[in-house]
N, C-alpha and C positions, 0 to 999 in steps of 0.2 A: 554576618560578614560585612564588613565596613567596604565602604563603596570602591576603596585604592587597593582591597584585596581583591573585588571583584574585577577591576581594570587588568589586573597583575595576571589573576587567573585566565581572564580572556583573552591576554596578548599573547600567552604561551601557549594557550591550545590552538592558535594561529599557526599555517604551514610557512615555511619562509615569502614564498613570492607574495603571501598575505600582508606579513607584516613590514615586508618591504613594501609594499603600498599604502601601509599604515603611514609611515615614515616619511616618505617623498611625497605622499598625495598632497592635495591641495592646502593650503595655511585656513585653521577656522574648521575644519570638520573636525575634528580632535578637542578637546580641551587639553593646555598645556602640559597637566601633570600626565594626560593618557598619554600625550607624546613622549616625556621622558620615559615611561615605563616604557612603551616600546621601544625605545632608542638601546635602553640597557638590555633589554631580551633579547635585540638583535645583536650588541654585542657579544652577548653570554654566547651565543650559538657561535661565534666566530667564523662568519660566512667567508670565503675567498673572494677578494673583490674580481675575479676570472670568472665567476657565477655569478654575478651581479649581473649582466646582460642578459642572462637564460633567465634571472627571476623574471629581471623586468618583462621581457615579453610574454611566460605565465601568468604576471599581474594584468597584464591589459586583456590577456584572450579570456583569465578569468571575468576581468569588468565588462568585458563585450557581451559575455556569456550572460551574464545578472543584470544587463541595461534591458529596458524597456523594449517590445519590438519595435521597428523602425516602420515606415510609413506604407514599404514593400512588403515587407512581414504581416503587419498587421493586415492588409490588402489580400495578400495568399489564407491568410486564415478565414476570412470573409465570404472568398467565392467559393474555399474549400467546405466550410461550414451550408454556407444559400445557394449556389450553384449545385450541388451533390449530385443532381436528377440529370444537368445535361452530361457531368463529368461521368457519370458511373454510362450516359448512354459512349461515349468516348472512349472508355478503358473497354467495354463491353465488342466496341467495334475493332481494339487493337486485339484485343485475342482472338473475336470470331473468324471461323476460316472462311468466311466470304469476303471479311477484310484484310485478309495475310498480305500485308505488302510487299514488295520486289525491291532492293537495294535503292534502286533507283526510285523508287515512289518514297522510301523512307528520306531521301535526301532533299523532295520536294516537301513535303506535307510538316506542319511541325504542332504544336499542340493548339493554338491558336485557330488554322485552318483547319482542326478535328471538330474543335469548338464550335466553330463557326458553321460547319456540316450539321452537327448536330442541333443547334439554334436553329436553324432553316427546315430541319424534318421537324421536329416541333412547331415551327411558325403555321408549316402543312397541314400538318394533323390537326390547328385550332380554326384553320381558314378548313377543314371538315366539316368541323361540328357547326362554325358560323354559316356556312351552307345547309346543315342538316336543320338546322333551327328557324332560318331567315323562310321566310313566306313564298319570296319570290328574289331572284339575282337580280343584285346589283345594276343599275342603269348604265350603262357605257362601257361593261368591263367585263370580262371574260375571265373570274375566279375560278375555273376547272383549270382554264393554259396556268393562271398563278401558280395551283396548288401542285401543278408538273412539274414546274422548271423548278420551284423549291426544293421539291423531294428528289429531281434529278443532278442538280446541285450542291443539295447537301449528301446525297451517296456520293458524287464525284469527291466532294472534300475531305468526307469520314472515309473512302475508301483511299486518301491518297492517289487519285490519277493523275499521272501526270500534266495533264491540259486543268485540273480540278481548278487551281490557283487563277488561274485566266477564266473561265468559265464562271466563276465565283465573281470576281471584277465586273464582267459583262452583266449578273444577276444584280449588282448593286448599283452601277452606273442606269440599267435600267429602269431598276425598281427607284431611284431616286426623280430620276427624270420623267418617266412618266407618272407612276401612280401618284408622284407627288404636285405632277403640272396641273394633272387632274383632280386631284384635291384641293389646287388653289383654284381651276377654273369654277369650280363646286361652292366655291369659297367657304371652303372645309378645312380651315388652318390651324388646327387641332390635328387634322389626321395627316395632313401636308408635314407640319412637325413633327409626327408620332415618323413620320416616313423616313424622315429626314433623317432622325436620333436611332434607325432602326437602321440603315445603309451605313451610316459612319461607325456605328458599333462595329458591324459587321465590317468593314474596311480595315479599323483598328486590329483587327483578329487576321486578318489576310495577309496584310501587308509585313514581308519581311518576319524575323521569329520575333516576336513581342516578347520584350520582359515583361516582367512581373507587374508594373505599374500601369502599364497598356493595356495587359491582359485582363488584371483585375478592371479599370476603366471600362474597357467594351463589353464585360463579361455583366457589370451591374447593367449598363446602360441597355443592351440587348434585354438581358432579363424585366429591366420596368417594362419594356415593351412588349413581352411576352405576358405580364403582367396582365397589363392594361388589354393586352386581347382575349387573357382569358377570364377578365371580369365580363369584358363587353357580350362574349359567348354567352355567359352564366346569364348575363340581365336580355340578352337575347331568347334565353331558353324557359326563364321561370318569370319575366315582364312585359305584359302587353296589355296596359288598364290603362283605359279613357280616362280623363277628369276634366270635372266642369269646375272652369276658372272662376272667381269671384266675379261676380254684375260689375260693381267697381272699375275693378282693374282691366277686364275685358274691354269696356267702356270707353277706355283709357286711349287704350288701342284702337279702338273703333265706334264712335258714338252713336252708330246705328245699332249696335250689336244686340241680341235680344240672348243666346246663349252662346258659350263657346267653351266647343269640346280642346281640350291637347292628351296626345299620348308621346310626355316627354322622353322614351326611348329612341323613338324618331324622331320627334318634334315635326309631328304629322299634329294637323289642324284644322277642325270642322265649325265653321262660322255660321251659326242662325240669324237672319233679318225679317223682322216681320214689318210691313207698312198699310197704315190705313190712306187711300190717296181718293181724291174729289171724286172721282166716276168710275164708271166699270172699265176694268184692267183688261186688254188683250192679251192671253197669251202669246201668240206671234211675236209681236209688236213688243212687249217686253221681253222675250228673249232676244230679236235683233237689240234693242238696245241694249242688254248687256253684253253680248257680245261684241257689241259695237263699243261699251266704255270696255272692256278688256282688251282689246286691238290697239286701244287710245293709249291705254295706261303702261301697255307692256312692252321693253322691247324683245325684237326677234319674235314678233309674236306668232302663234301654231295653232291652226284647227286640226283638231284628230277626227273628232265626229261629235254629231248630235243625235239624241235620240231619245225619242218621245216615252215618257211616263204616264202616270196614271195621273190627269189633273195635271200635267204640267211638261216639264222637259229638262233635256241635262245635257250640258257643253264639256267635250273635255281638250281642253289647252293647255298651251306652256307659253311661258316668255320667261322675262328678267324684270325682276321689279328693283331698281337699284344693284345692278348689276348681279342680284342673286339670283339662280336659274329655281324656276316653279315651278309645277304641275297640277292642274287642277280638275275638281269633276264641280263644276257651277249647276246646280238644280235652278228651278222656276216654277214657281205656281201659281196661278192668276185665280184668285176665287174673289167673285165680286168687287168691288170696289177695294181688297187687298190683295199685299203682291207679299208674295214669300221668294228667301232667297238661301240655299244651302249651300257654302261653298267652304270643299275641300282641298286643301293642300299641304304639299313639304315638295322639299326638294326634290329631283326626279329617282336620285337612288330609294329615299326614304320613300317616296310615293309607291315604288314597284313593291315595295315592303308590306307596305298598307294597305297595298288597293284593294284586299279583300274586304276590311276595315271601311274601309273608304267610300267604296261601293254601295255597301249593305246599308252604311247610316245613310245616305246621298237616297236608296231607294225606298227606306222606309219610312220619309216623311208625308206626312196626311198633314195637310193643309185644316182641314177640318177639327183636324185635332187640336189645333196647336191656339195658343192665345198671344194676343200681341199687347205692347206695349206702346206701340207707336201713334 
C-alpha cells in the first residue's frame, strides 16, 4: 500500500468532528497532500454546515480528552497515588459511625480539614514512638500535652465539629509560635523550619475548601514532614553509637584534646584532656579553677551540683557559649603532677537524651589508666 493509499484509508476511518479537526487544525501538522484528502472526504460525506458548530465543540472536548494532564491533574494523581495511607484513614473516618456527621458538621468540614485531622493523629502516634524510644523527655517541653492536643484536634477535624475549624487554627498558630520560638531560642533552625513548613501545610488544608492545587501543595509538604519524623524515630530507635573523631580534626577544635567522643544522633560530645604540669596538682584547687574558667567563658552561667568521685570530682552546668544553650557534666582528676579533664556535652534537650550515656563515660574514667600526650 503506497503511502496516499494509507493517508486515504486513514482519513475515512475518521469520525466527522475528527476530520473536521483535521481540516481546520493548525497550518504544518498535516502534510499538504494529507490535507487535500481530507478536505475531499469531508466533502464526500456532505456535512450540513448547521452541524458544523456541534462537530466543532466534539473536536475540542475530544482534544481536551487526549491532551496531556494539566498541572492540577497531574497533582491529584500524586497525593492519590503517596498520600493513600492518610486518605484511606479519611474515607475510613467518613463511613465509621463514630464519625457520621450532622448536616451541619458536613457544611463545616470539607476534605482538606478531614486531611488535615488525619495528618495531626499520625504526627501523635510518631511523637509516641519518639517518646517510647528517647531515653529521657525533652528539656523544656512537655510532649505528653503535645501528643493530646494533636489527637484531640485531629478527632475534632476528622469528626467534622463544628468548633474543629477554629480549634485546628489555635493548634497551628500555637504550634508555630511556640514550639518554633523554642527551636530558635535552642538555635535548632532545622527544627524551627521543619515547624514552620509543618503549621503552614496544615493552614493550606484548613483554610476555606482548597482546590486541587492547595491540597496537593499542603498535602506533600505535610507529608515530607511526617517523613522526616519518621526517619528521625527509626534512627532514634536502632542508633545510639559513640565514635571517636580523628586526633587531627578533634585537634582542630581543641588543641588540648587528647580523645573525643561524638554520638552524631544527638550531637552529644565527650572531650578527654590529659596534662603533665610542673608540681603536684590539687584537687580542690583545680576544680575551683575550672569551675571558675566555666563561669568566665559562659553566659547565663548555672551550677547544678558537684560531687565527688573516686580520685577526682564532677561539675554539672549550663550556660551559652555563643549564644548556644549547653549542658554539661566537667570530671577532674588530679593524680600527681597531672591533671585530667572529662567533659561532656550537647544541648540541653539532647543532654536529658544522653545523660545516661553521659554519666556512665564521665564516671568511668581511671586516671591511672589513661596515657597522656601533653
Amino acid at each position: 500500500m503506497s503511502e496516499h493509499e494509507h493517508v486515504e484509508k486513514h482519513m475515512a476511518s475518521l469520525g466527522d468532528a475528527e476530520l473536521l479537526a483535521v481540516v481546520e487544525g493548525p497550518s504544518g501538522e498535516y502534510e499538504p497532500f494529507a490535507l487535500e484528502i481530507a478536505r475531499a472526504e469531508l466533502a464526500r460525506r456532505r456535512i450540513s454546515p448547521g452541524d458544523l458548530p456541534r462537530l466543532r465543540e466534539q473536536a475540542a472536548t475530544e482534544a481536551n480528552a487526549a491532551a496531556p494532564p494539566s498541572a492540577s491533574q497531574a497533582a491529584a494523581a500524586y497525593v492519590e497515588h503517596y498520600f493513600t495511607p492518610i486518605l484511606a484513614v479519611t474515607e475510613a473516618a467518613e463511613t465509621s459511625e463514630s464519625f457520621q456527621m450532622t448536616p451541619e458538621q458536613r457544611g463545616v468540614a470539607t476534605r482538606g480539614t478531614r486531611v488535615a485531622g488525619a495528618i495531626l493523629i499520625v504526627n501523635a502516634l510518631l511523637s509516641i514512638l519518639d517518646l517510647a524510644f528517647s531515653k529521657a523527655p525533652a528539656a523544656g517541653s512537655n510532649p505528653i500535652a503535645g501528643v493530646i492536643v494533636d489527637a484531640f484536634v485531629g478527632w475534632a477535624l476528622l469528626s467534622g465539629q463544628p468548633k474543629g475549624r477554629y480549634i485546628g487554627i489555635a493548634r497551628i498558630t500555637l504550634g508555630a509560635l511556640v514550639w518554633g520560638l523554642m527551636a530558635a531560642m535552642q538555635r535548632n533552625f532545622y527544627g524551627m523550619g521543619a515547624q514552620l513548613v509543618f503549621s503552614t501545610a496544615l493552614a493550606l488544608l484548613i483554610a476555606g475548601n482548597p482546590g486541587m492545587p492547595r491540597f496537593a501543595l499542603a498535602s506533600v509538604m505535610a507529608g515530607a514532614c511526617l517523613l522526616l519524623a519518621s526517619v528521625g524515630v527509626i534512627a532514634e530507635a536502632t542508633t545510639a553509637d559513640w565514635y571517636l573523631r580523628d586526633a587531627v580534626a578533634a585537634r582542630k577544635d581543641n588543641e588540648l584534646s587528647d580523645r573525643w567522643l561524638v554520638r552524631p544522633d544527638l550531637d552529644a560530645h565527650v572531650l578527654i584532656i590529659g596534662e603533665e604540669l610542673g608540681g603536684e596538682v590539687s584537687q580542690p584547687r583545680f576544680e575551683r579553677a575550672l569551675a571558675d574558667d566555666a563561669k568566665a567563658r559562659l553566659a547565663d552561667f548555672k551550677m547544678f551540683e558537684r560531687e565527688a568521685l573516686p580520685g577526682g570530682g564532677v561539675l554539672h552546668y549550663s550556660g551559652k557559649a555563643q549564644a548556644l544553650s549547653l549542658e554539661y557534666y566537667r570530671a577532674t582528676f588530679a593524680d600527681g603532677n597531672r591533671a585530667f579533664q572529662v567533659i561532656a556535652f550537647a544541648t540541653p534537650e539532647h543532654f536529658a537524651k544522653a545523660r545516661t550515656d553521659l554519666s556512665s563515660i564521665v564516671r568511668s574514667f581511671q586516671p591511672r589508666c589513661a596515657t597522656t600526650s601533653k
